[in-house]
Backbone as numpy.savetxt, mean C-alpha at the origin, in Angstrom:
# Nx Ny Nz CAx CAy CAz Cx Cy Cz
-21.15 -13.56 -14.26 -20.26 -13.13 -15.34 -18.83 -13.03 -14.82
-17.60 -13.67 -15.55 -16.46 -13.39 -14.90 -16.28 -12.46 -15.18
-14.68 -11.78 -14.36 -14.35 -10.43 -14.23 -13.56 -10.23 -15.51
-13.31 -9.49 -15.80 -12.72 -9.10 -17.10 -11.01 -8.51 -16.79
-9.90 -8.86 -17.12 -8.12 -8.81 -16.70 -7.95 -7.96 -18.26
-6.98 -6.99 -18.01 -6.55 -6.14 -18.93 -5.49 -6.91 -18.88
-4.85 -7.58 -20.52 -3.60 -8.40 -20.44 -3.16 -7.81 -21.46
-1.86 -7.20 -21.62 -1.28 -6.39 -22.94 -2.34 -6.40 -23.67
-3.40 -5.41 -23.49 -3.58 -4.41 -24.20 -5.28 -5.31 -24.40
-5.36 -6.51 -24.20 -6.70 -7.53 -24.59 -7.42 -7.38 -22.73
-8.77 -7.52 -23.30 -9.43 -7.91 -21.74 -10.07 -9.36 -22.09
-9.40 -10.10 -21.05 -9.80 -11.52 -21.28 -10.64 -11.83 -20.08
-11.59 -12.84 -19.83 -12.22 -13.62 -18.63 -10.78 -13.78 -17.44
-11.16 -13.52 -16.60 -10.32 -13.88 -15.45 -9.49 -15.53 -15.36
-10.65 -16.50 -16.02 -9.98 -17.51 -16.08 -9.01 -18.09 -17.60
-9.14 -16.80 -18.36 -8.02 -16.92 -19.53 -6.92 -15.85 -19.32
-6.86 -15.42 -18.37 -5.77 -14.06 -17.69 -4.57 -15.07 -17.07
-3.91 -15.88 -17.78 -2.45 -16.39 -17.88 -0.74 -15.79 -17.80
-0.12 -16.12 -16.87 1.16 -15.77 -16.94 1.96 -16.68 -17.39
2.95 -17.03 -17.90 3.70 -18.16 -17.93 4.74 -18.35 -16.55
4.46 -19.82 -16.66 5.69 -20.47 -15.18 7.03 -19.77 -15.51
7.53 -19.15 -16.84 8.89 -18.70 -16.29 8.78 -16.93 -16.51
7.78 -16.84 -16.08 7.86 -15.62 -16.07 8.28 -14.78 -14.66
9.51 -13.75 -15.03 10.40 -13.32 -14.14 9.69 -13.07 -12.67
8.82 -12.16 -13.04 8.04 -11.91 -12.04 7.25 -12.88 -10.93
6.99 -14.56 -11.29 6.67 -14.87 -10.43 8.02 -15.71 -9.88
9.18 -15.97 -10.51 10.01 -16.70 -10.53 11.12 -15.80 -9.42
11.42 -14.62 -9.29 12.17 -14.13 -8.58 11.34 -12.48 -8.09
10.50 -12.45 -8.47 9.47 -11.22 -7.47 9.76 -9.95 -8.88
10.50 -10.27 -10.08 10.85 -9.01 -10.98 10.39 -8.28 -11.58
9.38 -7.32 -10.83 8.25 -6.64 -11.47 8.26 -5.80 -10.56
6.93 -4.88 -10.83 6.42 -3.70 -9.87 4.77 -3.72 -10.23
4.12 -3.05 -8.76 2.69 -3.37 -9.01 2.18 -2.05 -8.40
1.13 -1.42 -8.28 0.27 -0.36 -7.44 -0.94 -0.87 -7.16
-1.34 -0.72 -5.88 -2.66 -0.70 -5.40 -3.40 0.88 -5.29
-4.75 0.37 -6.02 -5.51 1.58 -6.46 -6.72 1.54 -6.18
-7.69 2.69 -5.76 -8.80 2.31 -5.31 -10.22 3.37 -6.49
-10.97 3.23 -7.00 -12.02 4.00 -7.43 -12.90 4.46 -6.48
-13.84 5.34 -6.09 -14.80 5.66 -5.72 -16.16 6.17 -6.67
-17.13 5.91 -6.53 -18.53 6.91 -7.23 -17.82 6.80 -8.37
-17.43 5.59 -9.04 -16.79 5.66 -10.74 -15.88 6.31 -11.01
-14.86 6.83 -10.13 -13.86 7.49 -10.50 -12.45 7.39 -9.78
-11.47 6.98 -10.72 -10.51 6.29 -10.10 -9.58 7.35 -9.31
-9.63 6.87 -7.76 -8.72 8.12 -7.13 -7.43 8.09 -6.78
-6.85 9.44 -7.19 -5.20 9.80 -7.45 -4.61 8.58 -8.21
-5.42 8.74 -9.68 -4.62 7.83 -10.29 -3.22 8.43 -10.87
-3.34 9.59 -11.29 -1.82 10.31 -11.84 -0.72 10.08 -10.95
-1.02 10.41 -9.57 -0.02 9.53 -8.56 0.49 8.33 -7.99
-0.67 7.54 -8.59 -0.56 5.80 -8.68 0.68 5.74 -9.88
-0.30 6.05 -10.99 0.60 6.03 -12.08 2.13 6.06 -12.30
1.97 7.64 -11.52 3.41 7.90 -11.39 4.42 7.11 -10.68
3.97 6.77 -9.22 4.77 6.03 -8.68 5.09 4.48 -9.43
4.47 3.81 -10.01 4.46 2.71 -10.73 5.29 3.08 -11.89
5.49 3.83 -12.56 6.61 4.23 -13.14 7.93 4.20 -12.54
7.86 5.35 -11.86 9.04 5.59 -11.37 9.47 4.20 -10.25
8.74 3.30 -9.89 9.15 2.14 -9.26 9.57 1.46 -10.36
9.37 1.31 -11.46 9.56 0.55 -12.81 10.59 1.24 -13.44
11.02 2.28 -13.20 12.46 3.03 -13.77 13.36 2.12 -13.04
12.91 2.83 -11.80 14.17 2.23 -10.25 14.92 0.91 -10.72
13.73 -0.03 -11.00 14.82 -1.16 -11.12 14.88 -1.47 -12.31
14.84 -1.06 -13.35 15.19 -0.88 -14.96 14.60 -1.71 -15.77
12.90 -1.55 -15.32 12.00 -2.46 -16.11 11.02 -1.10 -17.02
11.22 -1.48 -18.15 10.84 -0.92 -19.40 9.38 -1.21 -19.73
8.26 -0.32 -19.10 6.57 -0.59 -19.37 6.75 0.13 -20.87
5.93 -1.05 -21.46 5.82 -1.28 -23.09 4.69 0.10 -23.40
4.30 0.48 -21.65 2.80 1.48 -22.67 3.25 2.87 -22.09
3.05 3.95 -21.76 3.19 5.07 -21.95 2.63 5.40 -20.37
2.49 6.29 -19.61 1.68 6.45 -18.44 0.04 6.61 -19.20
0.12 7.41 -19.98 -0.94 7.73 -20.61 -2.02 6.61 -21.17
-1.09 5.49 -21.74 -2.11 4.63 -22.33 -2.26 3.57 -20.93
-2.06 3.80 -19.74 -1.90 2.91 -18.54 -2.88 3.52 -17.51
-2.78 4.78 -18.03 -4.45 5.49 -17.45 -5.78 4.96 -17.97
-5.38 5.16 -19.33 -6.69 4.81 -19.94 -7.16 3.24 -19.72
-6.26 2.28 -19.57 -6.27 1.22 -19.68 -6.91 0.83 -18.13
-6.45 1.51 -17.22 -6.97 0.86 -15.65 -8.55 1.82 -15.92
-8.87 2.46 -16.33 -10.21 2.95 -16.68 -11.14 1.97 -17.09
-10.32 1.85 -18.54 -10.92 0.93 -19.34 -11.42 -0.56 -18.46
-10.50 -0.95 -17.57 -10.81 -2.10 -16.97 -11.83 -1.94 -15.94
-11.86 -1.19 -15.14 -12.68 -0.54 -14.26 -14.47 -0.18 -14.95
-14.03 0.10 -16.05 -15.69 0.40 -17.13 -16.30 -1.21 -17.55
-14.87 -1.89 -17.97 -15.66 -3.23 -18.22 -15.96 -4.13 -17.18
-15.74 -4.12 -15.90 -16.62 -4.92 -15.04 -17.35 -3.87 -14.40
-18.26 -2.80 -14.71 -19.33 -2.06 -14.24 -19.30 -2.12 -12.77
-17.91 -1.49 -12.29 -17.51 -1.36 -10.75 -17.83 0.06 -10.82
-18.27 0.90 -9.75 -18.01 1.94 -9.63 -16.99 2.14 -7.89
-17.06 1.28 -7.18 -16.30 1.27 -6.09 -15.60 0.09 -5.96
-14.36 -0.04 -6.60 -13.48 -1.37 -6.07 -11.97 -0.75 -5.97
-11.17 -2.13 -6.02 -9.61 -2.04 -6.13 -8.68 -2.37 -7.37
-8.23 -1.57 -7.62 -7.57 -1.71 -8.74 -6.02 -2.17 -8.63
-5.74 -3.37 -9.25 -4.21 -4.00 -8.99 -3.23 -3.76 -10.41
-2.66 -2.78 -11.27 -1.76 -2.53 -12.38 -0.50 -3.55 -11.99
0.13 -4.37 -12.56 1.20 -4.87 -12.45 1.92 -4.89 -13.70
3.34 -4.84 -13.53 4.28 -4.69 -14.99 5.55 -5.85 -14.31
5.35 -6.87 -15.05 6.50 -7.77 -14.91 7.23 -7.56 -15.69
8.67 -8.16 -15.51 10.12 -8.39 -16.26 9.40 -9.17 -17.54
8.68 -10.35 -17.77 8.34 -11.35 -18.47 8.82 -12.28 -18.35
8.60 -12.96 -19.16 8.88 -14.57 -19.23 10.45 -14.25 -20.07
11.18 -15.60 -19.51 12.58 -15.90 -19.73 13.01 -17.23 -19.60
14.07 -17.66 -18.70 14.92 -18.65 -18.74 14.93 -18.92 -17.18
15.52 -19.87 -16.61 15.78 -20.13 -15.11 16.88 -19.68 -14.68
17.63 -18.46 -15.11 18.29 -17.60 -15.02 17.69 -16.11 -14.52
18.92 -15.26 -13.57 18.38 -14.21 -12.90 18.39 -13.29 -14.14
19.09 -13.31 -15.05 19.52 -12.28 -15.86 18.61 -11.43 -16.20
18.06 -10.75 -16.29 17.06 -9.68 -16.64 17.00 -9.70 -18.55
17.84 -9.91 -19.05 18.38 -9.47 -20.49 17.52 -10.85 -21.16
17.66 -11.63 -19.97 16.33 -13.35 -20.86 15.61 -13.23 -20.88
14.78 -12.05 -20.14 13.48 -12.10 -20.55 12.88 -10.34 -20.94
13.33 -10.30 -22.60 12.95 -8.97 -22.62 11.61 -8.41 -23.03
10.76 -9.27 -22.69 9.35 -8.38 -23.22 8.55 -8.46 -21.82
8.42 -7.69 -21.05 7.80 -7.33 -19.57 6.17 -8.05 -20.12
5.08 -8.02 -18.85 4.33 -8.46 -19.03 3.22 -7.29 -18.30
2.29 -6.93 -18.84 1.27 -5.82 -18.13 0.15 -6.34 -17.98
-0.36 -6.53 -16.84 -1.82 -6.98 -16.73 -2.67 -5.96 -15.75
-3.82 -5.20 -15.36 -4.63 -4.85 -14.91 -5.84 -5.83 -14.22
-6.11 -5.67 -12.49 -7.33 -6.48 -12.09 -8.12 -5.26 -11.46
-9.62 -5.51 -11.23 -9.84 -4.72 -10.98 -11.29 -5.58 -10.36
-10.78 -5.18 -9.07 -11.91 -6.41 -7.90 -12.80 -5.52 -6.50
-12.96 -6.73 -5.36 -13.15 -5.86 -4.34 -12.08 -5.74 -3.62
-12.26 -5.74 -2.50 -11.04 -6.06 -1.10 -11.88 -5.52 -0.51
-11.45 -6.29 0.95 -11.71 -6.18 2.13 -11.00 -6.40 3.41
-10.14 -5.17 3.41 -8.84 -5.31 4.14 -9.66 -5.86 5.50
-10.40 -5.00 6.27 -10.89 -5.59 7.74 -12.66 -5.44 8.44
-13.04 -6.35 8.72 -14.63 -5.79 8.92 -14.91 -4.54 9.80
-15.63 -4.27 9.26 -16.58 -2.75 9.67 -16.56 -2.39 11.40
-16.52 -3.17 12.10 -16.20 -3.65 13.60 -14.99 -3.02 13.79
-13.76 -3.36 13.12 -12.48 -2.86 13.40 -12.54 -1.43 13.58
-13.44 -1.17 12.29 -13.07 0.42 12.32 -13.66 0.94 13.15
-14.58 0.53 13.90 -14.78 1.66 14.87 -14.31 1.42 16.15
-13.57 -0.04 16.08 -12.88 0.06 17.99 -11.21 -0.31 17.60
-10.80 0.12 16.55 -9.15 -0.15 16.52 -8.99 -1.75 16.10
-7.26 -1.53 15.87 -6.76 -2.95 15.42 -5.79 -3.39 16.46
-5.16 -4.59 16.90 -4.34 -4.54 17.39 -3.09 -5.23 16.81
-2.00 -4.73 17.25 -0.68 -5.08 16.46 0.38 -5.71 17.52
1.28 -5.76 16.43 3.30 -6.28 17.57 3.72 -5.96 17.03
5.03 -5.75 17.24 6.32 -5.10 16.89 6.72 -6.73 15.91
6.96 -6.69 14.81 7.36 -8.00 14.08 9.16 -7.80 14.18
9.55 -9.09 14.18 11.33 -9.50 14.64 11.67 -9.13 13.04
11.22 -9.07 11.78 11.31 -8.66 10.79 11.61 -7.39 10.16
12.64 -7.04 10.35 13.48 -5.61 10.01 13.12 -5.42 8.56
12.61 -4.11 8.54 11.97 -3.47 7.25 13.72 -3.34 6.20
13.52 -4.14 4.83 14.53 -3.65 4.03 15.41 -2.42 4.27
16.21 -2.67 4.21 17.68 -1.78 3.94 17.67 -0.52 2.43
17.25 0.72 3.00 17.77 1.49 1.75 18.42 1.00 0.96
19.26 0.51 1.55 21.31 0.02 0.13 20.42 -1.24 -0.74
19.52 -1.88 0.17 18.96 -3.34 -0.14 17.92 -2.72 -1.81
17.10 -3.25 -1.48 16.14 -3.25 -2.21 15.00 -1.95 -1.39
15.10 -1.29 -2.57 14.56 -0.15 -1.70 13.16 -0.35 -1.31
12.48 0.19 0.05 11.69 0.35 0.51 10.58 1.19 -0.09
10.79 2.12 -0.56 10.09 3.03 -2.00 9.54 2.43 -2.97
9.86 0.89 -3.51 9.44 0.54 -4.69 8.73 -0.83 -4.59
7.27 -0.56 -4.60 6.74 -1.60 -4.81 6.67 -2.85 -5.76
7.76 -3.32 -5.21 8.30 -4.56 -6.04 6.95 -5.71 -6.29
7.33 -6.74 -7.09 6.47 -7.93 -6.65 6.90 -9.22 -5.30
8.30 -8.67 -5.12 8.71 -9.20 -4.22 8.51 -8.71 -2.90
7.47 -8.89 -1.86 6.87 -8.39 -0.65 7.13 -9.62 0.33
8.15 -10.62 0.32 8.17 -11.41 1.26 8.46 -11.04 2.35
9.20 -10.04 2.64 9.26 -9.21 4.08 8.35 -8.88 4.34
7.26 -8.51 3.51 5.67 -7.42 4.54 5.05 -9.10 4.84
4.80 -9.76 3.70 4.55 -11.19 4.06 4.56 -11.68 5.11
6.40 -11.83 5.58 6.62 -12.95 6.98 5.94 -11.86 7.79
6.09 -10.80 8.08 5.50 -9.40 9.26 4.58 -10.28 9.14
3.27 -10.33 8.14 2.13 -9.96 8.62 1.64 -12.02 9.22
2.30 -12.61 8.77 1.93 -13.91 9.00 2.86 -14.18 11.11
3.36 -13.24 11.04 4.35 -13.35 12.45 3.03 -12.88 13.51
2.11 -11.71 12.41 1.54 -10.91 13.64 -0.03 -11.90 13.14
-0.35 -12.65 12.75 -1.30 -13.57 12.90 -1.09 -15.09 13.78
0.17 -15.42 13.92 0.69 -15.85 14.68 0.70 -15.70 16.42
0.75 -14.21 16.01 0.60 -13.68 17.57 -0.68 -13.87 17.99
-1.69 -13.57 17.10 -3.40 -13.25 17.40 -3.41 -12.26 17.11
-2.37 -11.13 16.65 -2.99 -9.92 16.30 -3.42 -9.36 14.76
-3.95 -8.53 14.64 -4.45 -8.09 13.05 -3.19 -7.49 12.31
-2.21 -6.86 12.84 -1.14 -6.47 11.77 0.72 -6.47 12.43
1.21 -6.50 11.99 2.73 -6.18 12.41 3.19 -4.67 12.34
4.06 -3.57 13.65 4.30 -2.95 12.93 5.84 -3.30 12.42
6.84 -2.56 11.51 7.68 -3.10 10.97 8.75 -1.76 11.42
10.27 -2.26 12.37 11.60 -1.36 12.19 12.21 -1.50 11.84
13.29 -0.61 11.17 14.25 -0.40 10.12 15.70 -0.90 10.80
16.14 -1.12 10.18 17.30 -1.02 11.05 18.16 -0.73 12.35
17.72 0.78 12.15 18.00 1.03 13.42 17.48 1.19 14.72
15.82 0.10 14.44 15.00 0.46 15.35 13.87 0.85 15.33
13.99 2.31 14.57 13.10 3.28 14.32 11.67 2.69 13.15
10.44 3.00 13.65 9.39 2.71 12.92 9.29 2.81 11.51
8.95 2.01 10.97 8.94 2.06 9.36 7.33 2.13 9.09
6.65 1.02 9.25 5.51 1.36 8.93 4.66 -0.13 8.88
3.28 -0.42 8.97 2.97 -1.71 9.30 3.21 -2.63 8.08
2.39 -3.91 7.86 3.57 -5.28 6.76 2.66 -4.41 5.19
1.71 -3.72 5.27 1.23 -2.77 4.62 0.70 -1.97 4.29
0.89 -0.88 4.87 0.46 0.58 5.51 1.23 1.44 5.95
1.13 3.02 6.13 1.65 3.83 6.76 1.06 3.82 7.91
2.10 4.83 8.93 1.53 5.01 10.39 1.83 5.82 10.68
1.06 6.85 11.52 0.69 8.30 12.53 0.66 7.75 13.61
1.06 8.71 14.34 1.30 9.31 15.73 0.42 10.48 16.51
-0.30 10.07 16.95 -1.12 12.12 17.85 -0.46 12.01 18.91
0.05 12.85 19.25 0.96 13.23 20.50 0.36 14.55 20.28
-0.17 15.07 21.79 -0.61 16.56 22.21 -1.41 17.37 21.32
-2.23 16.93 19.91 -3.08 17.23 19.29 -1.99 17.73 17.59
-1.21 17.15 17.58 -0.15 17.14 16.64 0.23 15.77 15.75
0.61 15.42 14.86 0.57 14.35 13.85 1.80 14.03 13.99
2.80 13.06 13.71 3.91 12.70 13.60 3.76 11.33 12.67
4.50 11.46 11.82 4.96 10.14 11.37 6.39 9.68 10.24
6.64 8.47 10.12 8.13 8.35 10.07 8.36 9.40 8.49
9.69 9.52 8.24 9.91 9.36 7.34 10.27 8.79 6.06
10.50 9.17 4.17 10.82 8.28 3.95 12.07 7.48 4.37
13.17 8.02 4.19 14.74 7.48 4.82 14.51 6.38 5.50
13.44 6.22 6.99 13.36 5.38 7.54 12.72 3.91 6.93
12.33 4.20 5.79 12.11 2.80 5.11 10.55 2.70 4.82
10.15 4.07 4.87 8.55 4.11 5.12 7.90 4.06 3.02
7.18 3.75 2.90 6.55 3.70 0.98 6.37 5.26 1.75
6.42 5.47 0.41 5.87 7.22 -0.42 4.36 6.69 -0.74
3.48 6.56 0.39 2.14 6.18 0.31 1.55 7.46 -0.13
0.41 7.28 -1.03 -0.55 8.24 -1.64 -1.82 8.34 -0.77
-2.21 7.57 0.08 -2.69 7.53 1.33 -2.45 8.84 2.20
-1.09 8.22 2.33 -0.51 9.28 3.54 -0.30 10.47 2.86
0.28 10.83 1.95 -0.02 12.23 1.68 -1.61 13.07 1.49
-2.28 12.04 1.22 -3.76 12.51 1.17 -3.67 13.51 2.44
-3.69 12.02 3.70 -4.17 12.54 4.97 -3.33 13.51 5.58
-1.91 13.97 5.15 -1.21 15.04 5.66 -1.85 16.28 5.18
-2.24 16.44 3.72 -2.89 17.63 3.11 -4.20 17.82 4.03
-5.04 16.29 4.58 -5.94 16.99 5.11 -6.09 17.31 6.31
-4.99 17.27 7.23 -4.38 17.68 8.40 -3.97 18.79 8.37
-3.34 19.23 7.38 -2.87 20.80 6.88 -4.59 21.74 7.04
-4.99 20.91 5.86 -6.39 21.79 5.38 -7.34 22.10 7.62
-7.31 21.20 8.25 -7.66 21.10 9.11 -7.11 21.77 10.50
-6.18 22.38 10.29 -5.14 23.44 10.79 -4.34 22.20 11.91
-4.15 20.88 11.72 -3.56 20.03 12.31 -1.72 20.03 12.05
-1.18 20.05 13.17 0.46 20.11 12.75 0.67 18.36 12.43
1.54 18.48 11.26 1.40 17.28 10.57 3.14 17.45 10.41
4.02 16.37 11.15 5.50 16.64 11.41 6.30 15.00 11.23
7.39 15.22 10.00 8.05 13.75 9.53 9.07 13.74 10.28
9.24 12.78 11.20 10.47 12.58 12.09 10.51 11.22 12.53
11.28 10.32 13.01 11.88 9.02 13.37 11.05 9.11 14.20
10.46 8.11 14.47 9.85 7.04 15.62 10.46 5.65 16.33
10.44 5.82 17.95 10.88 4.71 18.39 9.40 4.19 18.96
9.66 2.44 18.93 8.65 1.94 19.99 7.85 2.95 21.32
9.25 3.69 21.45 8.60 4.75 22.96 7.42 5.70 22.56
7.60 5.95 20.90 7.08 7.04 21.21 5.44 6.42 20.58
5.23 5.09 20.25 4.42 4.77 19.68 3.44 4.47 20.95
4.09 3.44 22.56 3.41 3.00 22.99 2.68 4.43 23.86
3.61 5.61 24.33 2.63 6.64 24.83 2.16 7.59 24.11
1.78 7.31 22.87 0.66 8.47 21.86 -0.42 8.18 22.13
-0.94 9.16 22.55 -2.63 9.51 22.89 -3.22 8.63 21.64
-2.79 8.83 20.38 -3.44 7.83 19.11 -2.34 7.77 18.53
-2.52 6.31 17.57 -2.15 5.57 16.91 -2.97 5.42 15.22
-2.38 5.42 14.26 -3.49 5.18 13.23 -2.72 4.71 12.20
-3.19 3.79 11.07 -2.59 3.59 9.95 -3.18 3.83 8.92
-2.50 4.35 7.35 -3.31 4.46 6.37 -2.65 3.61 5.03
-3.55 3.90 4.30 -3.12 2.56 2.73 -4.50 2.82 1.88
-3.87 2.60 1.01 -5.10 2.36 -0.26 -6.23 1.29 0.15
-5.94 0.31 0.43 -6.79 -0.71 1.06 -7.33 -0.78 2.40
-6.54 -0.31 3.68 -7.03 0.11 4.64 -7.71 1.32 4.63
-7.52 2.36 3.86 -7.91 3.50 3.85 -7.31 4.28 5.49
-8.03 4.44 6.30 -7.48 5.16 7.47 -8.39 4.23 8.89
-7.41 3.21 9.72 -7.71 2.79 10.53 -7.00 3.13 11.88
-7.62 2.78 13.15 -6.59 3.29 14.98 -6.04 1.61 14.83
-5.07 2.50 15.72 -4.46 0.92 15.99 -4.46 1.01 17.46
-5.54 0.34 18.53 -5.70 0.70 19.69 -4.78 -0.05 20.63
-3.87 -1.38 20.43 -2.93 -1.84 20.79 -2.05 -2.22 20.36
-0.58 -2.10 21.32 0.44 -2.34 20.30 1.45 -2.94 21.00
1.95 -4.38 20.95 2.77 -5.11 22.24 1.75 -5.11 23.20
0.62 -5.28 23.27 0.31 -5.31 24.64 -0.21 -4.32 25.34
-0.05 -3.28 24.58 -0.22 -1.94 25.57 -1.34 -1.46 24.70
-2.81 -0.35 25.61 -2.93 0.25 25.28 -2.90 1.32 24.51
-3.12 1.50 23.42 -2.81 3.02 22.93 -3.64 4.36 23.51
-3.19 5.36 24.16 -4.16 6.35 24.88 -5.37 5.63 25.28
-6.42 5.26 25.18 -7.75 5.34 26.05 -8.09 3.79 25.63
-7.22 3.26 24.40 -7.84 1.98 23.89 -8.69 1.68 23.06
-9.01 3.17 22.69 -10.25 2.96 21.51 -9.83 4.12 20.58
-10.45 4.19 19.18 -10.16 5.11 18.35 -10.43 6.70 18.71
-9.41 7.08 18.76 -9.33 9.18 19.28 -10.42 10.09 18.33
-9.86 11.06 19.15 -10.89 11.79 18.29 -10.13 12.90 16.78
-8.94 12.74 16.95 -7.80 13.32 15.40 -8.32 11.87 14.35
-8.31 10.92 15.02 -8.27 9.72 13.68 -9.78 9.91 13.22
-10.54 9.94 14.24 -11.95 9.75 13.40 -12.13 11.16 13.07
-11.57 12.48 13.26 -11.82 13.29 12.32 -10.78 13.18 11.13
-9.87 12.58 11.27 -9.29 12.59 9.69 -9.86 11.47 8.65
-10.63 9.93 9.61 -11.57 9.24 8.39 -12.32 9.65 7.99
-13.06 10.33 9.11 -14.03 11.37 7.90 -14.11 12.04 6.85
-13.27 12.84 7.06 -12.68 13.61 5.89 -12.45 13.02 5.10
-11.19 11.61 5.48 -11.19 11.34 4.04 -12.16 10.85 3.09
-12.75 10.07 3.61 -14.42 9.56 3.10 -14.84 10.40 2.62
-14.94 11.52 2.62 -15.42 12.81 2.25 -14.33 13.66 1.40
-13.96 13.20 1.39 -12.80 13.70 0.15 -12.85 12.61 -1.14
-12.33 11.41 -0.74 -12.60 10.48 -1.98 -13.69 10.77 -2.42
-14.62 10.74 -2.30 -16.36 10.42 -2.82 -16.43 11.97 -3.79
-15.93 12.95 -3.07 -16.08 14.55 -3.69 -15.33 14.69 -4.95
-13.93 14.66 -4.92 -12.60 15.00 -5.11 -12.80 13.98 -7.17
C-alpha cells in the first residue's frame, strides 16, 4: 500500500504528492521544514516542533495558510493514516510556486505538505561503539547570514559538511562558526563530558535550538548532571572524556573519534549511555 502525503489539507498516494518545477521552495531553498519523530503512537514534543516551524516561518516572512493548531492535527492525521506508530515525521511549508524570479511577492500561495516515513540515521552497531567524525572546511552560516536557528529548505551547507566527511571515510562532519568555535555536526547537536559535567555550544554560536537537546539537558538536570552553554574550541572537543551528539533522527549517539583522535577511551562513556537511556525511556513514557 503506498504511503499516504498530507498536501494542503488532501492525503494523496505518495506517488500523486506533486510540487510544481517553479515552486519557490525547490527553486531557491524558500521554505521551512521540521523533523519529527512519534513513539508508541504518539507524536513527541510536537507543540515544540510546531512551534519552532512557525516561528522559523515568521523569521523569514512565509505566511502558513493553517493555524499551529490545524498543523497539529494534520501531522496526526498523517501519522493515523499510514498506521505508523513509530516513524519520522517531515512538515514542510514552502513559499509556492511563482516565476523564475527571487521575488517572494510571485509566488503568493505557500505550499504545505506532511510525510510521514521511517529513517534510519545509522545501524544499531554505531550505537553502541561511537561514530567517527572531522572537523569540515565548511563554516557554519553567519548569524547576519541566514540564520542558523531556522530550518530553512535551503541546507546546502549541512549538505557539503556531510558529503566532505564521507569523503573523508567518516560518518559525520563537525561544523565551526566563524570564529572557530563549535557549532554543531552537518545535523545534530553536540555535548561535551569534561570531569562528569555537560558542556555544549551555544545558540549565538550558530548551534539550531534543537528539541533534542533540550530534552537531554532537562534530563541531565533531572539526573543531578551539571549541564553548562559555553563556546567550544576543537581543544576542548579533542580532550573530553566524551563526546556525543543529539537530533530528532539520531536521537542520542558518542562520537568516539574526531580528526583522528580518540575521544577519552574510544568507545561510548558512561554520561552518554546513561543519558540514551533515559531518553529511550522518556520518549516511550512521556
Amino acid at each position: 500500500m503506498s504511503l499516504k502525503i498530507w498536501l494542503d489539507g488532501q492525503l494523496v498516494d505518495k506517488e500523486k504528492a506533486l510540487v510544481s518545477v517553479y515552486d519557490h521552495g525547490l527553486l531557491y531553498g524558500d521554505g521551512v521544514f521540521e523533523g519529527i519523530r512519534a513513539y508508541n503512537g504518539k507524536v513527541f514534543e510536537l507543540d515544540a516542533h510546531v512551534r519552532r516551524l512557525f516561528d522559523c516561518a515568521k523569521a523569514i516572512r512565509l505566511n502558513c495558510p493553517y493555524s499551529p493548531e490545524q498543523m497539529k492535527a494534520s501531522i496526526n492525521e498523517t501519522v493515523k493514516a499510514n498506521n505508523f506508530t513509530d516513524c519520522y515525521i517531515r512538515p514542510v511549508i514552502s513559499r509556492g510556486p511563482g516565476d523564475l524570479g527571487i521575488d517572494p511577492k510571485k509566488a503568493p500561495k505557500p505550499v504545505t505538505f506532511i510525510i510521514a516515513d521511517q529513517i534510519t540515521m545509522y545501524h544499531v552497531e554505531l550505537y553502541q561503539k561511537g561514530i567517527d567524525v572531522i572537523t569540515s572546511s565548511w563554516t557554519r552560516n553567519h548569524n547576519n547570514a541566514t540564520s542558523p536557528r531556522i530550518k530553512s529548505l535551503n541546507y546546502l551547507n549541512n549538505v557539503m559538511a556531510k558529503q566532505e566527511a564521507g569523503d573523508a571515510g567518516a560518518h559525520d562532519a563537525m561544523v565551526l562558526n566563524h570564529l572557530g568555535n563549535v557549532s554543531e555536526l552537518s545535523a545534530a547537536n553536540v555535548f561535551v563530558v569534561r570531569d562528569g559535567k555537560l558542556h555544549t555550544p551555544p545558540l549565538i554560536d550558530g548551534t539550531l535550538e534543537g528539541v533534542t537537546r533540550r530534552v537531554i539537558m532537562e534530563l541531565a538536570g533531572k539526573a543531578g548532571l551539571a549541564c553548562i552553554e559555553r563556546s567550544l574550541s576543537r581543544f576542548d572537543v579533542y580532550v573530553a572524556d566524551e563526546f556525543f551528539a543529539t537530533g530528532t533522527g539520531v536521537e542520542v549517539i558518542a562520537i568516539t573519534k574526531v580528526d583522528h583522535r580518540l575521544v577519552g577511551a574510544g568507545e561510548p562513556g558512561p554520561i552518554t549511555k546513561q543519558l540514551r537511556q533515559a531518553f529511550h525511556k522518556h520518549v516511550r513514557e512521556a
